[in-house]
RODO-2510 file (C-alpha; in nm, 4 decimals, decimal comma):
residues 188
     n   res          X          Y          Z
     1     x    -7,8098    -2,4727    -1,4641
     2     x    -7,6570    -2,6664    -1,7274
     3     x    -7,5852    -3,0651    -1,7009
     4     x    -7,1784    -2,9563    -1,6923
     5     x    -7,2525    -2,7670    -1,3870
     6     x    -7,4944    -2,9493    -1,2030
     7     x    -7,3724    -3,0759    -0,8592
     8     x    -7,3348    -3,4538    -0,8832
     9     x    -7,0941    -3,5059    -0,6644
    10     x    -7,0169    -3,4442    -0,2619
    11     x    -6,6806    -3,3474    -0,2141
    12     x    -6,5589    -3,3177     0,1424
    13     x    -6,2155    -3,4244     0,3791
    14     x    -6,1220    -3,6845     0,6348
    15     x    -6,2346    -3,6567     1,0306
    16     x    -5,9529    -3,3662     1,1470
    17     x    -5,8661    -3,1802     0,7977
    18     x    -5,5647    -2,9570     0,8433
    19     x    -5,5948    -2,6084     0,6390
    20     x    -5,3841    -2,7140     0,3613
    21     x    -5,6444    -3,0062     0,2934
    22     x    -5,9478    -2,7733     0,3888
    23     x    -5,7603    -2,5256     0,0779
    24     x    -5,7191    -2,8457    -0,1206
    25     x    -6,0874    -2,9171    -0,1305
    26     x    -6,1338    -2,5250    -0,2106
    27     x    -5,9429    -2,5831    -0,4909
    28     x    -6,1020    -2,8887    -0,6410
    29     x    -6,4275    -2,7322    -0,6064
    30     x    -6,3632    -2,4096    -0,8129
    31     x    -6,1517    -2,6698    -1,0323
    32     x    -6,4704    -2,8577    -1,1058
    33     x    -6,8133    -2,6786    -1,0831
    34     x    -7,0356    -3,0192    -1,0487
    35     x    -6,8585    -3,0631    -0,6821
    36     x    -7,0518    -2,9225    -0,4062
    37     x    -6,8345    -2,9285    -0,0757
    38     x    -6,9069    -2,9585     0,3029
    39     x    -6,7338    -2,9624     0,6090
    40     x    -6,7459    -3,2830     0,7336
    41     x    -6,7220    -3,2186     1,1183
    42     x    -6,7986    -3,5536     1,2842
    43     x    -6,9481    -3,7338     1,0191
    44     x    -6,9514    -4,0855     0,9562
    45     x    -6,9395    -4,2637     0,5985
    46     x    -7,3136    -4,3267     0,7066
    47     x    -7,3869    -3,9801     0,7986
    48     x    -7,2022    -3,8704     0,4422
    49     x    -7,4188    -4,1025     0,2411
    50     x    -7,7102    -3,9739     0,4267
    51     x    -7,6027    -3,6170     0,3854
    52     x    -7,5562    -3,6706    -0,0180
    53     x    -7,9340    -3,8124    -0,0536
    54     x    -8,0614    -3,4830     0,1108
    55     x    -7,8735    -3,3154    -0,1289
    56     x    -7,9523    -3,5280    -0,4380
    57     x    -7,5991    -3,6318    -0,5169
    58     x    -7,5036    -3,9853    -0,6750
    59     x    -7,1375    -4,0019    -0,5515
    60     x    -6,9053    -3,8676    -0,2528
    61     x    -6,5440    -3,7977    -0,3064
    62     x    -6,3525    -3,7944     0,0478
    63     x    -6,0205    -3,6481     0,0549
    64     x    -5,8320    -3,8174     0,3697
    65     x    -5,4739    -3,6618     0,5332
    66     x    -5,1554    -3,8199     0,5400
    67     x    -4,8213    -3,6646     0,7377
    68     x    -5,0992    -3,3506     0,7399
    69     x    -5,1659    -3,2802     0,4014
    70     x    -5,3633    -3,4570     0,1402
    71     x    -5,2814    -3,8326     0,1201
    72     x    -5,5495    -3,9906    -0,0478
    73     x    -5,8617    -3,9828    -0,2241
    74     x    -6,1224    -4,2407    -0,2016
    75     x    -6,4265    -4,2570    -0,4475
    76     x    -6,7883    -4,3815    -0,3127
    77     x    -7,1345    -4,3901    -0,4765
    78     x    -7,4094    -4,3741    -0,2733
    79     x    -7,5885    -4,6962    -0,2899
    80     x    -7,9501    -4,7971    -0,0221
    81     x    -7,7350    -4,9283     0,2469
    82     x    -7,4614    -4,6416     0,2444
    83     x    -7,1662    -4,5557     0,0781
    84     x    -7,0294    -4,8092    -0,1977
    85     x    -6,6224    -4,7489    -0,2432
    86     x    -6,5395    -4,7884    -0,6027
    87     x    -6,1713    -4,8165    -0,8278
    88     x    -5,9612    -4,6774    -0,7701
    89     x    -5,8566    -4,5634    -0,4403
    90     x    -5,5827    -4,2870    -0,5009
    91     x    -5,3065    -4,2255    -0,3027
    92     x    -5,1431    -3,8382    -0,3521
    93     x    -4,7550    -3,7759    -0,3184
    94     x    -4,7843    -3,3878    -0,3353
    95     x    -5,0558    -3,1202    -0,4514
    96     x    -4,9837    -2,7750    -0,5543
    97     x    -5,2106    -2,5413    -0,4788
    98     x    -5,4044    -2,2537    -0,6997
    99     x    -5,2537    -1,9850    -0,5066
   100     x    -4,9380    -2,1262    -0,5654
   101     x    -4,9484    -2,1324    -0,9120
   102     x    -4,8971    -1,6611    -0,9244
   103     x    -5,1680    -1,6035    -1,1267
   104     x    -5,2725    -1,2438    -1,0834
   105     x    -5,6633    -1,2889    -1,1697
   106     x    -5,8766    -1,5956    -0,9971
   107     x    -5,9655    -1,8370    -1,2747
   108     x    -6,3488    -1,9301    -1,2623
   109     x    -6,4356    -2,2764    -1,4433
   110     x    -6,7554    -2,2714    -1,6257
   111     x    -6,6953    -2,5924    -1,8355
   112     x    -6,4425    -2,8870    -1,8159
   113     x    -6,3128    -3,2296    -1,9876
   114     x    -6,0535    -3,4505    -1,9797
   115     x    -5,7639    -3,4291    -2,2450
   116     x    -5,7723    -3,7845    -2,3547
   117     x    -5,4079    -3,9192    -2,2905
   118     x    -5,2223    -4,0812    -2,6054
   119     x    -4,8730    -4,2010    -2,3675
   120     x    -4,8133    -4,5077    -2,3909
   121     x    -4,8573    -4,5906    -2,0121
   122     x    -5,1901    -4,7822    -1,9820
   123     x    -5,1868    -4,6970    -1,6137
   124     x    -5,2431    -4,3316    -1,7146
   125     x    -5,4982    -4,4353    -1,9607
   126     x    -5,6670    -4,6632    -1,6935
   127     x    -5,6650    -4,4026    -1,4322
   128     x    -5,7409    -4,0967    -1,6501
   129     x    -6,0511    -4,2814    -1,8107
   130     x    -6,1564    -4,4352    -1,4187
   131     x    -6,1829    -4,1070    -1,3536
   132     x    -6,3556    -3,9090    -1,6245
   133     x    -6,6315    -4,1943    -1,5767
   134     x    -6,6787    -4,1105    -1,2151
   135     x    -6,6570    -3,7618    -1,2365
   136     x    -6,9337    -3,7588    -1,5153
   137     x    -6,6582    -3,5679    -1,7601
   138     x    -6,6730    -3,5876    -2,1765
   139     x    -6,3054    -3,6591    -2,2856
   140     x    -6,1926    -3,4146    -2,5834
   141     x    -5,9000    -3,4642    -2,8074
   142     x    -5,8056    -3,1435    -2,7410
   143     x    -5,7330    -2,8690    -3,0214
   144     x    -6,0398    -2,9256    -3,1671
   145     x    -6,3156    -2,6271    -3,1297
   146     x    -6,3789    -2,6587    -2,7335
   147     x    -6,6761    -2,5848    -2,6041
   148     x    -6,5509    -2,6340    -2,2809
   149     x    -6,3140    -2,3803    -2,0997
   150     x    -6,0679    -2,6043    -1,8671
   151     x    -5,9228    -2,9559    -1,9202
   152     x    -5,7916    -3,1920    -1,6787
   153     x    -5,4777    -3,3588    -1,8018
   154     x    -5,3293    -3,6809    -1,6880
   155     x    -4,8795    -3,7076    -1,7658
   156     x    -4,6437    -3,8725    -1,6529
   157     x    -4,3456    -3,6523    -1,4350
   158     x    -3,9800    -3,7032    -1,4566
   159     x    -4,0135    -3,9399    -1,1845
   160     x    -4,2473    -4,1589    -1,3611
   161     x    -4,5341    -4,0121    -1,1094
   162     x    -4,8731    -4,0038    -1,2340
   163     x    -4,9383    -3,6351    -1,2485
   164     x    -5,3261    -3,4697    -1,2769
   165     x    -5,3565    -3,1200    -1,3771
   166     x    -5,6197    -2,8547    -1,4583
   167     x    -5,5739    -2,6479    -1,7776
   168     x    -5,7487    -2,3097    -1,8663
   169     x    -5,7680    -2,3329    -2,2254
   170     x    -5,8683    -1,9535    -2,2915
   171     x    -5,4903    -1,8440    -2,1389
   172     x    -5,3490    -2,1615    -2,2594
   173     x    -5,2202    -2,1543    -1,8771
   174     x    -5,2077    -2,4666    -1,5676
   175     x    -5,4098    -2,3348    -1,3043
   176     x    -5,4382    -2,6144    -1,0482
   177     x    -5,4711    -2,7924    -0,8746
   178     x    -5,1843    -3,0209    -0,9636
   179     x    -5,1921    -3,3369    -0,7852
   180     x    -4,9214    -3,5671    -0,8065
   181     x    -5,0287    -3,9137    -0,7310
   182     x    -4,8328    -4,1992    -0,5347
   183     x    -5,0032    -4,4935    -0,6615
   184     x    -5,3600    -4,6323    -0,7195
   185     x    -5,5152    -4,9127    -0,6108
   186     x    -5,7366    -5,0899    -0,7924
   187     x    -5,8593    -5,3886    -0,5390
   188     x    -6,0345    -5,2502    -0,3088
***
């Protein structure tokens, strides 16, 4: 298995996931290949860090609900005593999800990296590069020979909205998930 597709990373929801959240998580797993995902079930943050060391995994990404859909996303790396929360913590204003998107064939990711963002919004840049460093992505330029096959891509919306998208380069096509984010907190 190669280092891009290595699972690094536990990906799994809040206490009571609804099914949009549950397809969320679905979504973000075939979105990125180094996620391996579990149902949580009644699982504490203790019982998730201990869960991660069986597996061999570094980090744990938990995906809580808000109003019943995805709300927020907090980042943790599994330290001796348990799980660690790291920057930022990111709060989600609306996802769209794959199946939402039409696409007549299922998309599978062998390969990603994140589209470095050249805006000139430096919470973009913050977030986008936060991000690629906890995920354990390489950042391309993009248009330059790829040897990866999907890119995440960080823009700004109309609304000013931080918005976080996954791009298969071989049909030049957004495949989701697309998250739109609320905000990001960087205290934590």
């Amino acid at each position: 298995m190669s280092r891009q597709n290595e699972k690094r990373i536990l990906l799994t929801t809040s206490l009571r996931p609804t099914r949009r959240m549950r397809t969320f998580c679905r979504d973000l797993m075939h979105a990125m290949p180094h996620l391996e995902r579990i149902n949580r079930g009644k699982l504490s943050l203790q019982g998730l860090a201990e869960e991660a060391m069986e597996r061999g995994l570094t980090k744990v990404l938990v995906v809580d609900r808000w109003k019943g859909g995805p709300g927020r996303m907090r980042l943790y790396k599994v330290g001796g005593e348990g799980l660690i929360q790291v920057p930022p913590q990111i709060y989600i204003k609306g996802v769209k999800l794959r199946r939402e998107f039409g696409l007549k064939r299922r998309v599978t990711v062998r390969s990603l990296a994140v589209r470095r963002y050249t805006g000139d919004d430096k919470g973009v840049r913050r977030l986008s590069e936060a991000l690629a460093d906890f995920l354990e992505i390489p950042f391309t330029e993009g248009g330059e020979d790829a040897t990866y096959d999907t890119e995440i891509r960080f823009s700004l919306d109309n609304s000013q909205r931080i918005r976080w998208t996954f791009f298969y380069i071989p049909w030049m096509v957004e495949v989701g998930p697309r998250i739109t984010l609320s905000h990001a907190v960087w205290d934590i």
